[in-house]
Every structure is written in C-alpha cells, then in structure tokens.
C-alpha positions as CSV (number, residue, x, y, z in Angstrom):
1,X,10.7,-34.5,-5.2
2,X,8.3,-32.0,-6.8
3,X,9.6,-28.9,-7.6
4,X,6.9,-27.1,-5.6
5,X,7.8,-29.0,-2.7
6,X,11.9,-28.0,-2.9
7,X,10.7,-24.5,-3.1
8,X,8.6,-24.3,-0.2
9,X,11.1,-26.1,1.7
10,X,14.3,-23.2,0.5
11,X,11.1,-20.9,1.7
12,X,11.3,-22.2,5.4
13,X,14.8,-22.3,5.5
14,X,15.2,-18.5,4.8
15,X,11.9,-17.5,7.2
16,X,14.0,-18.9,9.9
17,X,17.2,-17.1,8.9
18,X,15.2,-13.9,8.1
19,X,14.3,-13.9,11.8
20,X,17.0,-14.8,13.2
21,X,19.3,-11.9,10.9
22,X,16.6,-9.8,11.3
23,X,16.6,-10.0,15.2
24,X,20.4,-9.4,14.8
25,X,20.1,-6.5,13.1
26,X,17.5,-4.8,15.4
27,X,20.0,-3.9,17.6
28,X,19.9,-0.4,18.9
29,X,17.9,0.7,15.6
30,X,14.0,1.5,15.1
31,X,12.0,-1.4,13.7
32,X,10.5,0.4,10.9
33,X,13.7,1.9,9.7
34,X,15.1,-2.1,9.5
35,X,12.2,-3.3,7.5
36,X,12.8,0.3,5.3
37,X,16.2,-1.0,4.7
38,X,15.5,-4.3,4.2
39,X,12.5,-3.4,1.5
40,X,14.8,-1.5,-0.6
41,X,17.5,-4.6,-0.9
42,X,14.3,-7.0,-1.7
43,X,13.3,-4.6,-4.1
44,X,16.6,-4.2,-5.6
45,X,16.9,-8.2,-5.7
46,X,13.3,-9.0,-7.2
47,X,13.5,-6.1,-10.0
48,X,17.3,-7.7,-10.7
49,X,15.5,-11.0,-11.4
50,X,12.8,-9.9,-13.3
51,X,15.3,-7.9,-15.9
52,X,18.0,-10.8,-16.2
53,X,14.9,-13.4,-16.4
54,X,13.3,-10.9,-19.2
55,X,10.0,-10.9,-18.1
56,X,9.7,-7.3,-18.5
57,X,7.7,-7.6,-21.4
58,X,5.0,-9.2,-19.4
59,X,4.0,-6.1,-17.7
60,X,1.5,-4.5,-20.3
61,X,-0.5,-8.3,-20.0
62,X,-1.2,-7.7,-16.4
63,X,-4.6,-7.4,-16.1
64,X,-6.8,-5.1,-14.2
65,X,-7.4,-7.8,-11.4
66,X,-3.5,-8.9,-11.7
67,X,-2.5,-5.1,-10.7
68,X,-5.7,-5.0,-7.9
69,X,-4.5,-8.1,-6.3
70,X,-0.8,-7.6,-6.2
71,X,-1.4,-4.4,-4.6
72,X,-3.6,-5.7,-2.5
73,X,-0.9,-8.9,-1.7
74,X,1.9,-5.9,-1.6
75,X,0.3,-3.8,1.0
76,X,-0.7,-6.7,3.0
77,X,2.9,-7.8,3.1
78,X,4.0,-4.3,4.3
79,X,1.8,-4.4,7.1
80,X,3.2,-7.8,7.9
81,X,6.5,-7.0,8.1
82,X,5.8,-3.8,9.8
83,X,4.5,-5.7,13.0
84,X,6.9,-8.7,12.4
85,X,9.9,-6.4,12.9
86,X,8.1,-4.5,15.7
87,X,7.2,-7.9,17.3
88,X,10.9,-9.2,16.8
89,X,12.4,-5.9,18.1
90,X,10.5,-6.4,21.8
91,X,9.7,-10.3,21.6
92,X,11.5,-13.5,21.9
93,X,12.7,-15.2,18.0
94,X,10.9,-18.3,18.8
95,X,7.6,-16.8,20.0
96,X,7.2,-14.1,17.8
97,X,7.9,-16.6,14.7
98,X,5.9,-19.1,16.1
99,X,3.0,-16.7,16.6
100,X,3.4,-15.8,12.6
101,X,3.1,-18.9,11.7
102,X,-0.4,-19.0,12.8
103,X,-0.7,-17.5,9.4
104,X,-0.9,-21.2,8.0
105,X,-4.0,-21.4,10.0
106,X,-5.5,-18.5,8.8
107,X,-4.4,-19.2,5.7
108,X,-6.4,-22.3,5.4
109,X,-9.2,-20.4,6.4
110,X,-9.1,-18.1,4.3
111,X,-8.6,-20.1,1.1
112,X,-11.8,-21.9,1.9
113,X,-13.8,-19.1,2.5
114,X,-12.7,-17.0,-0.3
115,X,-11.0,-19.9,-2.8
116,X,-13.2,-22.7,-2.5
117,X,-10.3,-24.3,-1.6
118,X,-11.1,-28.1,0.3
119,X,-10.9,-28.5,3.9
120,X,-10.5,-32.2,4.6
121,X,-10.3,-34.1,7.8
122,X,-6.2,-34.5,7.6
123,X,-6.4,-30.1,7.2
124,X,-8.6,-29.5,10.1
125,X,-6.0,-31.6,11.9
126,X,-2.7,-30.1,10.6
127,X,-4.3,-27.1,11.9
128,X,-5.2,-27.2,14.9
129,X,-1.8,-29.5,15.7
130,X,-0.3,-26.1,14.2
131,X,-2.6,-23.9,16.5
132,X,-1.6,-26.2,18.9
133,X,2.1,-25.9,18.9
134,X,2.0,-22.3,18.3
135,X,0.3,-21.8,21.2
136,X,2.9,-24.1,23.2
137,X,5.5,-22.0,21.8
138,X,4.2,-18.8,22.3
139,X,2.6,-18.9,25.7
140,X,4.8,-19.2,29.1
C-alpha cells in the first residue's frame, strides 16, 4: 500500500474523530473560543514536530511564493474551521461533516481550473456520486 494512500486514510480517520470530539467539546462553550483552544494545541503539536524532526533549518529556503501560499492555505484553514465549529455547535455531526466534505468536489474543481490538474470521466463521476451523497446526507 503506498504510503500516500495510508496517510490519507489516518487523515479520514481523525476528520471523523475531530468532529465527533469536537462536537463533544462544544458543550455549553462559544464556537470560536473551542477552535481558539484547539489552534493553540495544533500549533503546539506541529512546531513540536518540526523541532524534534530538525527542519528548522529549512525556514530561510522558503521562498517568496512558499510564504504567500502558506498564508494564503493558513488563513483559508482559519476560516474553515471557524464555520466548521460554528456549523458543528448548531448542526447535526453527520450533516455538517457531510456538507464539508463537498470540499472534495470543490477541490476537484479547483485544481483543474487553477492546477491544470486532469478531470477524467471516472472524476466527474466520483464527484457527482460525492455531491450526490452529500446531499442525501445533508438534506431531510
């Protein structure tokens, strides 16, 4: 099994239990405080890997695009996870995640648009089944 492939997979399998712990721990406290909280321990947890790994040194390489990019990516994710927790605090686990998973979709999207990336046949079908069942899930 690639190694890309195991990743992505250990991805999923934390989404799910970040929603679900997240839900949890939205209990009587304001959304935007949680993903506060959580954004410190993530911080504390990526810089903690990036010292024991020693890839400090790497910093003065990043480029000018590099730094654009991952600020770009960075403030993106904020925004995400600002309406993910809002949407998790009032919504239902299964519809909320289902509804940001139509990500992939856009994802797809946007890739071709702004990667060049490919859109084949067996994409435009994964999608829309993905549409598809996010919509079945979502919807009453």
């Amino acid at each position: 099994m690639p190694s890309w492939l195991i990743f992505a997979i250990l991805s999923a399998v934390f989404a799910a239990l970040t929603a679900i712990f997240a839900k949890a721990g939205l209990k009587d406290i304001n959304s935007d405080l949680a993903m506060a909280i959580r954004t410190v321990i993530i911080l504390f947890i990526a810089w903690g890997i990036v010292f024991f790994r020693g890839y400090t040194s790497q910093l003065s390489s990043l480029t000018k695009n590099n730094w654009i990019f991952l600020i770009l990516s960075a403030i993106a994710t904020g925004l995400s996870w600002i309406f993910y927790f809002r949407a998790l605090q009032v919504g239902k686990v299964a519809a909320v995640s289902a509804i940001d998973k139509g990500s992939i979709v856009l994802t797809v999207l946007l890739a071709f648009i702004f990667l060049k990336e490919p859109i084949t046949l067996r994409t435009v079908i994964a999608i829309t089944l993905i549409a598809s069942g996010m919509l079945v899930m979502a919807l009453k």
